[in-house]
N, C-alpha and C positions, 0 to 999 in steps of 0.2 A: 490823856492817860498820865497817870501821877509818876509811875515807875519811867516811863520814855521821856517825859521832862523835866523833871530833876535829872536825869542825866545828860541834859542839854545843858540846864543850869551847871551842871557840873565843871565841865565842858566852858564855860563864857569865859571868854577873853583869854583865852590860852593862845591864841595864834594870831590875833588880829590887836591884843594890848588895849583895846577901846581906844584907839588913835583916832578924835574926828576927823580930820583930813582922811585917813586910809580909808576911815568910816563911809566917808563920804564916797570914795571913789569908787569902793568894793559892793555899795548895796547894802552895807549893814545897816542903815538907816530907815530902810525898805524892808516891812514884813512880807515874805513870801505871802499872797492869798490864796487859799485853797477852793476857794468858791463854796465855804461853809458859812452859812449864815448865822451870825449870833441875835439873838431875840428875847427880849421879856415873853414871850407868850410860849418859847420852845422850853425856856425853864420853867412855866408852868407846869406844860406837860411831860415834863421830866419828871419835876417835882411827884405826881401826881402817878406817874408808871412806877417811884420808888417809896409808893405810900408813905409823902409825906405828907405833914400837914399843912395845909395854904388859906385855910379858914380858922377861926378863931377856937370854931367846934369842930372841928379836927384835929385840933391843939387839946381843949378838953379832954376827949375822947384817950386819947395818947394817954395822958397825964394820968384818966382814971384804971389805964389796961395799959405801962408801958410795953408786955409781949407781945402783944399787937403792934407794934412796931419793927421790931430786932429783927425779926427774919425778913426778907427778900428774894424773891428770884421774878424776874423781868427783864425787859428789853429793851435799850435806849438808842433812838436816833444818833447821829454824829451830831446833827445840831443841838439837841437836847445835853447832851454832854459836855460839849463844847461853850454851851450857852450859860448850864449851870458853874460851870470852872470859872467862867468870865466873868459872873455875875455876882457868885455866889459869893462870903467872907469868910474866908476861910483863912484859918490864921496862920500868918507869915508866908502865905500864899505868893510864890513870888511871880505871877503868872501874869499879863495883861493882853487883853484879845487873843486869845488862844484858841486855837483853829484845829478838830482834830478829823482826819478822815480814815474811815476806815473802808480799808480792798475785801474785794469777796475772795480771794488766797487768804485774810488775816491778815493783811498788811497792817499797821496805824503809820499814817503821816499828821506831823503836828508844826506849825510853826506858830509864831506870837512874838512876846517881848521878854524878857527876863528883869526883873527889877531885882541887881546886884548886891542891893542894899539888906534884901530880905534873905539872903542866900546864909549868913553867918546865922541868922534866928532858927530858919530851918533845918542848918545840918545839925546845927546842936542840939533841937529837937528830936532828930532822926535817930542820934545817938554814932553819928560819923567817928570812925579813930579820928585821934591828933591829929597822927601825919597825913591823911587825909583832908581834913580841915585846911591844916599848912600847906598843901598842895594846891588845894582850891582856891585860897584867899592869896597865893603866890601869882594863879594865872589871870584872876580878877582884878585888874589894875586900877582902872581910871574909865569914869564915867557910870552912869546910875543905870539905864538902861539898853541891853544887847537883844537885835533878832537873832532868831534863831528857826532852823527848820532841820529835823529828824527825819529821818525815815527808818521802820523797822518792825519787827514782829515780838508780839507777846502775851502771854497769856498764864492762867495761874489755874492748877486744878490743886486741890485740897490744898491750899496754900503752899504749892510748891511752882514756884516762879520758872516759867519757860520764856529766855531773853533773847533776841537778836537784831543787833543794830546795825544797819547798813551803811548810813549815811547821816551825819553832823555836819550841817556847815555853819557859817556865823557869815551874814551878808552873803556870799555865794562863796565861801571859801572854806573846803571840807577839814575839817580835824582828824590830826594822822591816825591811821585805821590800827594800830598797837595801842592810842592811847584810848580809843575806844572800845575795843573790844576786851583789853583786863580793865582798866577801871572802871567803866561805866557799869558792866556786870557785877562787879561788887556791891558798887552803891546799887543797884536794882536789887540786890537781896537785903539790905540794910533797910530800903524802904520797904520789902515784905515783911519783913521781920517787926519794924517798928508797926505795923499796922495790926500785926497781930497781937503783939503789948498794949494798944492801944482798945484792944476789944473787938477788932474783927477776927471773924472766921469765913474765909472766901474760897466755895466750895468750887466755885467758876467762876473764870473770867474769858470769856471768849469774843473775838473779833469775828464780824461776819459783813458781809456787802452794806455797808453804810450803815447798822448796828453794832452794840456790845451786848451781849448777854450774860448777867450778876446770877449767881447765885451764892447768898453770904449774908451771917447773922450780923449785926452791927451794936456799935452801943448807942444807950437812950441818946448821949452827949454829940452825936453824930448828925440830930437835929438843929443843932445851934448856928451854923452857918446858914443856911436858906429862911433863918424865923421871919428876917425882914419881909421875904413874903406873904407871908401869913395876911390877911385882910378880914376885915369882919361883915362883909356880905360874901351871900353866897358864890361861888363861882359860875 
């Protein structure tokens, strides 16, 4: 989930500085594993529950009737999710092996990697204040990429963002529960908000025992990260 990882991202290197040695000694070096599997064949069918296109005449098809594309509502595995995030190229993405599980309460747990580097392209994207920015690139010190594992609940009806974060740590060491809870919630409406400038409208987002379920129109331009899959035999 994009909203609970950027605020991970946000989060990096506030309490641990990216010190190898601490790095070392604390587990940061160590992505938590959730026992989610990432796969080329689970982003297929991801791909494939979020009517995209993965053949060439699929892509046609699109191209001749883009509103046949824009709306969605379906239902995605955690591995599918997860698989597509890892996979997919998605710009300034700053995510690698990203792992996300979802509890049947609605829980998301997500850990992976943060590449630090991608962190300034994104918030500036996102449209983050200054001082925000200055806050983030203040606790981002030293070193390109930080683990990380979340835990916490979230969900969006008519695009109004439902946020709560439980747990941030960086290698096993949690980030203080003030700094998470005012600023991470900000930046989690910042990324609804930019998403909605961006051309979505997301009438659902809901967590359930090992799925999510979308319902939310999208722009054409939405296709552009998964094209490398695309292939010209059938599936």
């Amino acid at each position: 989930m994009l909203i609970l990882g950027i605020g991970a991202l946000f989060a990096a290197g506030y309490f641990l500085g990216n010190v190898p040695i601490i790095s070392d000694l604390l587990g940061t070096n160590e992505q938590r594993d959730l026992g989610v599997e990432l796969s080329v064949e689970s982003s297929y069918s991801g791909l494939d529950a979020l009517n995209h296109p993965v053949t060439v005449e699929d892509l046609r098809e699109i191209v001749a009737n883009p509103q046949s594309f824009t709306s969605v509502h379906t239902t995605l595995t955690e591995e599918e999710v997860s698989s597509l995030l890892a996979i997919g190229h998605i710009p300034n993405f700053p995510f690698r092996t990203i792992q996300l599980d979802f509890g049947a309460d609605g829980t998301v747990r997500s850990s992976g990697v943060l590449d630090t580097q991608a962190l300034q392209a994104l918030i500036d994207d996102v449209g983050i204040s200054n001082e925000t920015i200055d806050k983030i690139m203040g606790y981002v010190k030293t070193g390109r990429y930080v683990n990380y594992y979340v835990k916490g609940k979230c969900g969006i009806i008519n695009n109004q963002l439902s946020l709560e974060i439980d747990k941030l740590e960086f290698g096993r060491v949690p980030l203080p529960g003030d700094f998470v809870e005012n600023e991470l919630t900000v930046v989690g409406y910042d990324v609804t908000s930019y998403l909605n400038t961006q051309g979505f409208n997301i009438r659902k987002l809901a967590i359930s025992d090992g799925q999510i379920e979308l319902d939310l129109d999208r722009p054409l331009s939405s296709i552009k990260p998964w094209l490398h899959f695309v292939r010209e035999e059938g599936r």
